[in-house]
N, C-alpha and C positions, 0 to 999 in steps of 0.2 A: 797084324799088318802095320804096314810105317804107316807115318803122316805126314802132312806140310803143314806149319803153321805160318797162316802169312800176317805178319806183324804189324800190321794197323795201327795209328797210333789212339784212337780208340778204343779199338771192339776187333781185338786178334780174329782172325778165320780160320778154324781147325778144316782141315781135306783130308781124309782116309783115304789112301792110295790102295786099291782094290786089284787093279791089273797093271800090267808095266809092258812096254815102256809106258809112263805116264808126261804127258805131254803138259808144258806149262809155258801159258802168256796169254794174248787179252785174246783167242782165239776161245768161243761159249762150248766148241767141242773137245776140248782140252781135259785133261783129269783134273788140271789147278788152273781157275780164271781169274787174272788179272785183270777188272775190265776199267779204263778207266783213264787208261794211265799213258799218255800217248809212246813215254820213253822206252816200251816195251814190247817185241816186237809179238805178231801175234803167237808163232813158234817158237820162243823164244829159245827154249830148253827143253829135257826130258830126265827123268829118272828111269834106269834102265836094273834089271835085275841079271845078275850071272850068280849063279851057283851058291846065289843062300846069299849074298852080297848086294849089295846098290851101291849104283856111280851115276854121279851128273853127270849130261852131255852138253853140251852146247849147240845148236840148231843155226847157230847166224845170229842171234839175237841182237839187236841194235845196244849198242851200250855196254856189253859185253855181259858174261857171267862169271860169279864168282864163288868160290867154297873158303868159309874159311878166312875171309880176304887176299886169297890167293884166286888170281885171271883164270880162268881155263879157256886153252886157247882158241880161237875161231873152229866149231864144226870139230871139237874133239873131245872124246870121252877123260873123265877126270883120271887117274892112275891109282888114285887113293878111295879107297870104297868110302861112303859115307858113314859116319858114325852119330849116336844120340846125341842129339843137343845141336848138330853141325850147323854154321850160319851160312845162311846162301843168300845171294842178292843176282838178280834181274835188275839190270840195269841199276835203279836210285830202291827198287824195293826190296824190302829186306823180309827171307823167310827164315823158319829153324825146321830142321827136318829130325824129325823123333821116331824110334824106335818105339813098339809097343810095351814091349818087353825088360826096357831098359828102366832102370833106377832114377827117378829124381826125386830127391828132395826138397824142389820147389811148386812150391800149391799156387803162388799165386804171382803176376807178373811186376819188376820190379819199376819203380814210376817213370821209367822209361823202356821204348821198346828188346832193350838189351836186359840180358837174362844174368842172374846170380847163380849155377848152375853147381852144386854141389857131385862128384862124379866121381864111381868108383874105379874108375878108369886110370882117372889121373894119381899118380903119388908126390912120393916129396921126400928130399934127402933132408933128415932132423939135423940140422949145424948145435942146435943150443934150445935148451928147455929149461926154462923157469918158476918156480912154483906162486901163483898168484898169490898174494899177504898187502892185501888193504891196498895200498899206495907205493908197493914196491919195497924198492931198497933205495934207500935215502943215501947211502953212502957214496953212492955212481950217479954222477954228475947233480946233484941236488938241487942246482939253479934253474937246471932245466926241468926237471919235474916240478917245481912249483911254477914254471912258469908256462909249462903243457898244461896243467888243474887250471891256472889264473884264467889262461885262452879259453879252457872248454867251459869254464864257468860264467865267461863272459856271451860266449856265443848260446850257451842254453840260456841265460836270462831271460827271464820271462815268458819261458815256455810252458804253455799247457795242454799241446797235442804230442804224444810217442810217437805220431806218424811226421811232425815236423822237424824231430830231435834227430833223428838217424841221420838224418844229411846234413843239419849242422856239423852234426860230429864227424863226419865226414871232411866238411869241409875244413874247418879246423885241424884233423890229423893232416891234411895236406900242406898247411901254412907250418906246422913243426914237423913234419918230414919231408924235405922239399924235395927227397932224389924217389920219394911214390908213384908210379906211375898208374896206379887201379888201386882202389880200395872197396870195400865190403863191411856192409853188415847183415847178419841174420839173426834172427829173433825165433823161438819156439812162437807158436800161435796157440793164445792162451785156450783155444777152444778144445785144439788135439793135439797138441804136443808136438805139432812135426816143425821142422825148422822153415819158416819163410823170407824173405829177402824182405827188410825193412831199409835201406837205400844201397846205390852203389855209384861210385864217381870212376871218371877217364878224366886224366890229368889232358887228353890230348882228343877232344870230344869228338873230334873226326876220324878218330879209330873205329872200327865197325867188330866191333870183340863185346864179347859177354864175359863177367868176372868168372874165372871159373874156380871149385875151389875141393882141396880133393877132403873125401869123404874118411879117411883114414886120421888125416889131421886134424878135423873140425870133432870126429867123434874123442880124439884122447886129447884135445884140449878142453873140451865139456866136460868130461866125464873124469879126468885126472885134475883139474881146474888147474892149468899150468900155462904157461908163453911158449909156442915155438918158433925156433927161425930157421930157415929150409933155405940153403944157399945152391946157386947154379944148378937147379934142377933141370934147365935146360939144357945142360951140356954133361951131365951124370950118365954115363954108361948103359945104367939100367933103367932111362927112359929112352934108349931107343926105339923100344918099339911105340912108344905111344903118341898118336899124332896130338891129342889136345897139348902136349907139352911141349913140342915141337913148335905146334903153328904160334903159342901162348911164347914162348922163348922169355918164361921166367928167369932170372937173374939170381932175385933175392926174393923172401916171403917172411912174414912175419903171422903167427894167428895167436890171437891173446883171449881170454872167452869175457865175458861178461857176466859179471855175479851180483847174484841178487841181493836180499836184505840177510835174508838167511845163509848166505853161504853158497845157494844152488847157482850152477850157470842157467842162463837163459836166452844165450846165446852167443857170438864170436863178433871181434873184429877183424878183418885178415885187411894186409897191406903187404902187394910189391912189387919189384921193380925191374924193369928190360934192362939194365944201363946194368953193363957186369961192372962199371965202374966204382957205381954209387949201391955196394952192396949194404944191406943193413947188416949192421953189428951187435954185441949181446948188450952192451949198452943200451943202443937202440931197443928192442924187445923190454928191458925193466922199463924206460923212458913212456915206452909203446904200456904195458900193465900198468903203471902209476898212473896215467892219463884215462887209463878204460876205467879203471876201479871210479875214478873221478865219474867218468860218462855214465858208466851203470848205475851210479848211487842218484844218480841226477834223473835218471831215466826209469827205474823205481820209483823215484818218488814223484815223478808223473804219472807213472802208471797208477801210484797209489791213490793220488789226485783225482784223476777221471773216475777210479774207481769210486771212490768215495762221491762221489757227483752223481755219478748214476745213481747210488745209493739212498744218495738224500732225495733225487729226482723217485726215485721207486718207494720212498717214504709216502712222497705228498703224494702221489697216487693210490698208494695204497688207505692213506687217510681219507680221500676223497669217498677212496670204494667202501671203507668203511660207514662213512656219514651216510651213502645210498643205500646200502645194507641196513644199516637202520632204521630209517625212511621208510622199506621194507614191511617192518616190523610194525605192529600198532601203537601211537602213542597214549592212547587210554584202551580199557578193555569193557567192555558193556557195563550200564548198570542196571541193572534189572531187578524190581522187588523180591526181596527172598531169597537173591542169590549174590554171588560174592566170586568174582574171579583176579586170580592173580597168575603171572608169570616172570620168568626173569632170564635173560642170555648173556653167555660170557664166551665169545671166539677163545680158541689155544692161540688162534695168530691174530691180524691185525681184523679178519674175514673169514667168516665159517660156513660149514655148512647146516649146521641145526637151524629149524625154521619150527616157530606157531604163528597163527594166526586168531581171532577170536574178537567174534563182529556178529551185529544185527543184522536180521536178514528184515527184509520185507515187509513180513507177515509175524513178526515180532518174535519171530523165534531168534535160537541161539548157532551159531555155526562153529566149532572150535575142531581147528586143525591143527595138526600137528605131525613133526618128520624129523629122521635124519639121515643127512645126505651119506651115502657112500663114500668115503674123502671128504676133507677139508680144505682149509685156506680156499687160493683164487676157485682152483674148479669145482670145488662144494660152494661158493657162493654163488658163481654162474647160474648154477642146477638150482640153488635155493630160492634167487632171482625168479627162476622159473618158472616154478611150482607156486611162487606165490601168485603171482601172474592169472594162471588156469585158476589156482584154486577161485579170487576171487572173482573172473569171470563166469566159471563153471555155476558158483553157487549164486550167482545174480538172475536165472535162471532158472533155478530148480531146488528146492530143499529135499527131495528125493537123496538122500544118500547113497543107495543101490544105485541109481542113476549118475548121480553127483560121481563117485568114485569111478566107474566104466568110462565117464568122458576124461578125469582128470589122468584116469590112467592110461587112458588110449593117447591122450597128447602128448604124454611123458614117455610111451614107446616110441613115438615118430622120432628119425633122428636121434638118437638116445646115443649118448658116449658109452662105449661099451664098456663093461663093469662100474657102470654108475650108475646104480639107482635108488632109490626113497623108500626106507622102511618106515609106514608113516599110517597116524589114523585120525579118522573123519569121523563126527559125532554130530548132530542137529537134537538141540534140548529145544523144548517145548514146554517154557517157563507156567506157559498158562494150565498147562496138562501136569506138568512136573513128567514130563516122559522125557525119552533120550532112545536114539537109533543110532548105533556106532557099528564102524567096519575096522578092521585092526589089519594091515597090511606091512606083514611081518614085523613091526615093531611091538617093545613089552607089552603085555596086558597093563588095562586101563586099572591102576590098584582103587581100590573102597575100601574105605573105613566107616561102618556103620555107626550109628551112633552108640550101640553099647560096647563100641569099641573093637569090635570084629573086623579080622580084614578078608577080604573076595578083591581074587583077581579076575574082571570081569571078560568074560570070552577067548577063554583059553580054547575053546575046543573049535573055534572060527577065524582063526590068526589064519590069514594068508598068505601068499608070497607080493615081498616090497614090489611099490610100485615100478615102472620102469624096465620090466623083466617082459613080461607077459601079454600084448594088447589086448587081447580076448579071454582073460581069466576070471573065475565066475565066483567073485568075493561074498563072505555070506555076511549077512546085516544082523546083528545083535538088537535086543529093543528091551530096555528094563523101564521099570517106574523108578522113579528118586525121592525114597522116602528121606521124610526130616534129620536134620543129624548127616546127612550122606555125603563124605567127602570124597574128592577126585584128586588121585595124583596121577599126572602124567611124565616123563621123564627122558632124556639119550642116556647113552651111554658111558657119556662123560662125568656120568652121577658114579656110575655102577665100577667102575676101570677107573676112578679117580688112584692119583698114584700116590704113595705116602713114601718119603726118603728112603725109605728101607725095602721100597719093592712092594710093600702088601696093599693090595687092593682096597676097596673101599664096601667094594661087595652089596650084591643082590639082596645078602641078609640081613645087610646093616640096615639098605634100605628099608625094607619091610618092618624089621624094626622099630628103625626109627618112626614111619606112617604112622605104628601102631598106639606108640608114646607119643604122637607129637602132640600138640596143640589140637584145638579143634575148629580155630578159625583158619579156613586156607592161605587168607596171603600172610598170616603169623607161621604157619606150618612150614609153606614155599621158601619161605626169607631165613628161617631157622635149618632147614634140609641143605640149603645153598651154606649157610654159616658152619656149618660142621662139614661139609664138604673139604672146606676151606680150612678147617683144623685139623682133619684129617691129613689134608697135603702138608701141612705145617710150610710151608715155603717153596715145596717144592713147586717146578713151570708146571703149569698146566699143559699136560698130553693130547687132550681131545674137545672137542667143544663142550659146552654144558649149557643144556635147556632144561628150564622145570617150570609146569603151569600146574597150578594149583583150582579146582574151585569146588563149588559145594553149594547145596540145600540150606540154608538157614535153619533153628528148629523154630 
């Protein structure tokens, strides 16, 4: 179904016309309310439907109605059906009335109420096509092309917003082409590619016209990266039928594209003109490319500017969330007679998602947690933030493990990002006893290295499913003694998947391996396990997080 948009200079009002005739003025039973506005009568108008068609009417309305900026006469229906994009005005207000159905390539509105309206509707007779190359051809008028570059380079000085440069540049092509009477620019929108209106001038601002620009031209001057110039298309044969070139009574057209650093366009300038007198020439058009090349290189590297700004702004933030992330993390880890813990973390980005923790509880035992997050960078740190959170309120309440894990994990299902969750295990050593009660919640088994040098992976047969899956899932609790000699490696998977220049992993068996040879003080083990990780990548970026805690039984 059609619309009315009525053009605020604010906050536009979409109206979806439902039933017809549709009735419009400051009248509340109206299909389109004006309210507000005394210069408007309250019936002002109507949109009426015949045979698949819509036409204005006019009602009496004080001030008259208009299509187009054509009057329609007192109390008469228009003769020209309405078409997408059409400008109407009630009195001093101004609407556009849009087809559903109809094509625009404009997303967003241009910084005044008048529209950039790209349309398949309208065509264009090619007079002359030029192949964009830097700054033109110097040979054709030369004085004036540097002295087009000198203006637009004077007018962008010291510009550091894209969204300010479009209407300079604007303004400027107006003061070197003085027979212009409307100009344009459009820009792709770096988010989805589609083309939107970054400014657009009326040499004559009390015109009530939107630039309009046809969709045939703007596509093969982007896409052929060339100049066009399109003469007396208002008076061309084969725009008879079409009203936007009729009521537009273009003269002369110019569209030149805008290119990037690379080469790409990234979007058009178009300029031109009512006056059949003051037509542009192929002169004009190289004059018109020497001066864009100039605008675009100018407008890149603003864009590049901001970009880089945000960049650095998304540095220091990301530095911040690192320094917190850390904070996080323990800065000493217990010391308890007899035993010996170590750890060590290395984000792939600035923030990860691997998390241990390992602290005194209370009653003098040992708490050592440990996880890795589902994802990395920001959203694994989020989730890491989190879990550290529970863990150490859960465990300030309870050394129960069975218990400890059911709260830690019922709070990690509430709200839960879906397919994020913590493959992660909980262990309470009881330094005084030498015992230990662990839950292993689908992360590796906990490895041991006995003292005669044997390794056990401990509770392989009670690995569960990671936290964050399941709130009521009935985890089983492991319980060994730690005799002398007994070392702990715990570990992510950024040990196991470490990546070496040539593809080959780092592997599960290296690990076990290496446990088996290592050292047999832990944080000599921990620091040596970390070190050949690291020889292993020989230079390569780190892929994935890496965490590794180490501790152990003294003999």
């Amino acid at each position: 179904m059609p619309r009315i948009i009525i053009l605020q200079a604010d906050n536009p009002i979409t109206v979806e016309l439902t039933s017809f005739p549709a009735k419009m003025g400051r009248s509340p039973d109206g299909a389109v309310v004006i309210a507000d506005n005394p210069q408007v009568s309250r019936t002002h108008a109507q949109i009426v439907e015949d045979n698949g068609q819509y036409f204005l009417e006019d009602l009496g309305g004080a001030n008259f109605t208009f299509q187009n900026g054509k009057q329609i006469p007192p109390r008469t229906r228009s003769d020209v059906p309405l078409a997408d994009s059409d400008r109407l005005k009630l009195g001093p207000v101004k609407l556009r009335f849009e087809m559903e159905a109809a094509v625009t390539a404009v997303a967003a509105a241009a910084p005044s109420d008048r529209q950039v309206d790209i349309s398949d509707e309208m065509s264009s007779t090619i007079m002359g096509v030029v192949q964009a190359q830097g700054f033109g051809v110097f040979e054709v008028r030369p004085e004036d092309k540097l002295k087009g570059i000198l203006r637009i380079n004077q007018s962008l000085a010291g510009q550091v917003d894209p969204n300010e440069m479009a209407p300079r540049i604007l303004d400027a092509l107006f003061d070197i082409f003085p027979q212009a009477d409307r100009g344009s620019i459009v820009v792709q929108d770096e988010s989805s590619d589609r083309l939107v209106p970054a400014a657009q001038k009326l040499r004559d601002e009390t015109e009530d016209e939107s630039v309009r620009l046809s969709r045939t031209v703007v596509t093969k001057v982007m896409e052929e990266k060339t100049g066009i110039l399109s003469a007396d298309a208002a008076s061309d044969e084969r725009f008879n039928a079409s009203e936007s070139i009729s009521n537009l009574t273009i003269r002369s057209m110019m569209c030149v594209p805008l290119l990037g650093l690379q080469g790409d366009a990234f979007g058009v300038i178009n300029l031109d003109t009512q006056n059949p007198i003051s037509r542009f020439t192929q002169e004009d058009l190289e004059l018109l490319l020497a001066v864009a090349s100039q605008a675009a290189a100018s407008y890149e590297t603003v864009r590049l500017m901001k970009t880089y700004l945000q960049k650095q702004k998304q540095d220091a933030e990301m530095k911040i969330a690192m320094q917190v992330q850390k904070s996080l993390l323990p800065d000493e880890l217990p010391s308890v007679a007899g035993y010996q813990f170590f750890a060590s973390y290395d984000a792939a980005q600035a923030v990860g998602g691997d998390y241990f923790d390992c602290f005194e509880l209370d009653n003098g035992k040992i708490c050592v947690s440990f996880g890795d997050v589902a994802g990395k960078g920001v959203p694994g740190a989020l989730i890491m933030s989190r879990i550290s959170s529970v863990v150490q309120n859960t465990m300030g309440f309870t050394d129960d493990v069975s218990e400890a894990i059911r709260r830690i994990n019922h709070h990690m299902c509430h709200n839960m990002v879906s397919g994020r969750f913590v493959t992660y295990t909980l262990a309470v050593i009881d330094p005084a006893n030498n015992h230990m009660a662990m839950i292993n919640s689908g992360h590796f088994p906990l490895l041991t290295r006995h003292a005669d040098g044997s390794i056990e992976e401990v509770g392989t047969e009670a690995i569960g499913i990671p936290i964050g899956i399941m709130a009521d899932y009935p985890y089983q609790m492991v319980e060994r003694e730690i005799a002398p000699g007994d070392l702990f490696v715990l570990r992510t998977d950024g040990v196991d998947e470490a990546m070496a220049p040539n593809g080959d992993l780092y592997t599960t068996e290296r690990v076990l391996e290496f446990v088996k040879t290592g050292a047999q003080d832990p944080e000599e083990l921990g620091k040596a396990m970390l070190a050949d990780v690291r020889k292993h990548a020989n230079g390569r970026a780190q892929n994935d997080d890496i965490a590794i805690m180490t501790f152990g039984r003294l003999r």
